[in-house]
C-alpha atoms as a printed R data frame, in Angstrom:
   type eleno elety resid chain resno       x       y       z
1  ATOM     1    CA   UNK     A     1 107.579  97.167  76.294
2  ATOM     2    CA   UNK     A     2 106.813  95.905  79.620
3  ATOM     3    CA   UNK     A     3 104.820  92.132  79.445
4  ATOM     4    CA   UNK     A     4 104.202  91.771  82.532
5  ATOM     5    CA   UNK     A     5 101.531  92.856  84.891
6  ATOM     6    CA   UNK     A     6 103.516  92.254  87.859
7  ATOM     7    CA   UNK     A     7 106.706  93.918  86.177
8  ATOM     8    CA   UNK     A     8 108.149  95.899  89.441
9  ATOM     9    CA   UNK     A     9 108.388  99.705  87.381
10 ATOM    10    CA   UNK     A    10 104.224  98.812  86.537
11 ATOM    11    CA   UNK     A    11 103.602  97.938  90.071
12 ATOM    12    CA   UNK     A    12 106.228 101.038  91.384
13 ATOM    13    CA   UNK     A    13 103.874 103.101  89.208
14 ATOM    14    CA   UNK     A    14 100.902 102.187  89.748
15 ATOM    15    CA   UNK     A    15 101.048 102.123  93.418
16 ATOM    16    CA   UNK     A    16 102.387 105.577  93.530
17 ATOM    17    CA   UNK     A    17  99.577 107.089  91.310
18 ATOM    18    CA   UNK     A    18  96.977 105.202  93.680
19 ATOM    19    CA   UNK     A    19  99.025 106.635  96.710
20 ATOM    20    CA   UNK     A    20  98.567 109.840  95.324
21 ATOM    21    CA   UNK     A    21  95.134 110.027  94.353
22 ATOM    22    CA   UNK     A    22  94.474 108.738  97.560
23 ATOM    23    CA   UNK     A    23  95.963 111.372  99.596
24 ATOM    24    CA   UNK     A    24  94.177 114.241  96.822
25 ATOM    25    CA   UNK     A    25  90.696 112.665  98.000
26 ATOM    26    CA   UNK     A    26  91.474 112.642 101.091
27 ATOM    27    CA   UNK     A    27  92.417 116.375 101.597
28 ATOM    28    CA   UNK     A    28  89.541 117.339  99.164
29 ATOM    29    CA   UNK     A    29  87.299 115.502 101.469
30 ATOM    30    CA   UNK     A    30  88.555 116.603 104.483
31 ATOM    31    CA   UNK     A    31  88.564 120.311 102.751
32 ATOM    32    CA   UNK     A    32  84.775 119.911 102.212
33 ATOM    33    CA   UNK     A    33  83.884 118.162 105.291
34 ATOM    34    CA   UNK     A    34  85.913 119.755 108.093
35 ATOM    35    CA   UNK     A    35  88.050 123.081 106.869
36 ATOM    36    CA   UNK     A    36  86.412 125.780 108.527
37 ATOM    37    CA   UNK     A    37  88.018 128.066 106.250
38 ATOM    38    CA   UNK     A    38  86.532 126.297 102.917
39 ATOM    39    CA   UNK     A    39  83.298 124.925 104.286
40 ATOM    40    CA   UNK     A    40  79.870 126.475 106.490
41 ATOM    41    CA   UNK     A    41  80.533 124.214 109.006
42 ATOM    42    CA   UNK     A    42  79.238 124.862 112.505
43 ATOM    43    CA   UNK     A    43  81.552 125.542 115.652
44 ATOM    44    CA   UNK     A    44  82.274 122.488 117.270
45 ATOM    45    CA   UNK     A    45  81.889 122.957 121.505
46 ATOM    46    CA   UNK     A    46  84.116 120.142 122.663
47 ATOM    47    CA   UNK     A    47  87.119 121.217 123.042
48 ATOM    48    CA   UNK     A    48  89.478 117.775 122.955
49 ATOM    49    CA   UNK     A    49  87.052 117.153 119.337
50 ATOM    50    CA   UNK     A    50  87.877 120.689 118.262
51 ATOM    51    CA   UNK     A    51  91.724 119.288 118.738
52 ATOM    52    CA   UNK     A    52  91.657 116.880 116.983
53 ATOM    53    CA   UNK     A    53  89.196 118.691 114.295
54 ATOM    54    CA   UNK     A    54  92.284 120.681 113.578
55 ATOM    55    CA   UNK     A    55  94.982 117.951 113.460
56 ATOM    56    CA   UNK     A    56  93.108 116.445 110.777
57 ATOM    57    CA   UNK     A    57  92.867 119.761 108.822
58 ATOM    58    CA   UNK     A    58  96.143 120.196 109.230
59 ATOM    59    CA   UNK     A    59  97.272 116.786 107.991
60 ATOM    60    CA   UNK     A    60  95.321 117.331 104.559
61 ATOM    61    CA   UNK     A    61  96.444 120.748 104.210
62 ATOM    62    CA   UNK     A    62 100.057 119.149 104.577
63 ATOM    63    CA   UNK     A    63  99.495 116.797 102.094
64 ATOM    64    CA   UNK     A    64  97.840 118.964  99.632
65 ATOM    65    CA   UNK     A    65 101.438 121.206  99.965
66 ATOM    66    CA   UNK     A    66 103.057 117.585  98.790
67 ATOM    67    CA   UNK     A    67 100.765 116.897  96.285
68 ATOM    68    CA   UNK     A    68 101.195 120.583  95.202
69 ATOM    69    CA   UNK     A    69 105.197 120.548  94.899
70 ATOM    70    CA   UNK     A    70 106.277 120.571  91.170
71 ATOM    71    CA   UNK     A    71 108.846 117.852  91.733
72 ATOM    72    CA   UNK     A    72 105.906 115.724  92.841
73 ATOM    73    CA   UNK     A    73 103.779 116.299  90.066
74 ATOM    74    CA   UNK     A    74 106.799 115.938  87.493
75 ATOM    75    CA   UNK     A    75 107.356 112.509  89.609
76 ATOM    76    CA   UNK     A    76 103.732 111.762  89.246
77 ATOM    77    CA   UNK     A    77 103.062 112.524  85.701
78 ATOM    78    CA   UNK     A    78 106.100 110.175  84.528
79 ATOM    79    CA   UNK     A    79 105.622 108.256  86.532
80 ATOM    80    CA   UNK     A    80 101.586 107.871  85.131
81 ATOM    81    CA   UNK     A    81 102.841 107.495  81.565
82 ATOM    82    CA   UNK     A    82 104.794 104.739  82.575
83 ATOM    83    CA   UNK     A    83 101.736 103.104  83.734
84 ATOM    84    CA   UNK     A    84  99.777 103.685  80.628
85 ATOM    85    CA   UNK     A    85 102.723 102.915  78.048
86 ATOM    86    CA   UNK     A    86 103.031  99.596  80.154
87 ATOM    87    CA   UNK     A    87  99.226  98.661  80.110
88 ATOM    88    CA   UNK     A    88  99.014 100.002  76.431
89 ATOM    89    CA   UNK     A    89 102.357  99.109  74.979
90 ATOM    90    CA   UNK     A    90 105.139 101.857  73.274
91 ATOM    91    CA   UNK     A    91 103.489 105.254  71.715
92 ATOM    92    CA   UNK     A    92 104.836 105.123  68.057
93 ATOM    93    CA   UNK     A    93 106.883 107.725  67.499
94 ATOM    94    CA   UNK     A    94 106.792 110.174  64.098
């Protein structure tokens, strides 16, 4: 059992969970917001806006492909129960 809440595999974790949850709101914001393939939005006239109105689409789709990988999400899941078997101390087993 880990007794510490600034053991290094907690923090590892922990931050990589927030990392991760992080980047999902971001692309499911951006997805709502600003994908003109998901949302109604309306044409945007400015071209150098319309640029970068795509970069950032782009960005979130490439991070929802990360977040999407099954290595990631086998990473992520352990990497979760480490977290709460840390916070809440060893599952018994049967």
């Amino acid at each position: 059992m880990i007794t510490s809440a600034l053991d290094p595999k907690l923090l590892h974790a922990s931050t990589i969970t927030a990392l991760a949850t992080a980047l999902e709101r971001l692309v499911v914001r951006v997805t709502q917001d600003l994908d003109p393939d998901a949302s109604e939005g309306a044409e945007i006239d400015d071209p150098a806006w319309a640029a970068t109105h795509a970069k950032i689409v782009a960005v979130a789709r490439d991070c929802a492909v990360v977040l999407d990988n099954p290595t990631v999400v086998s990473t992520l899941l352990a990497d979760y129960a480490c977290a709460t078997e840390a916070a809440s101390g060893p599952v018994p087993s049967d």
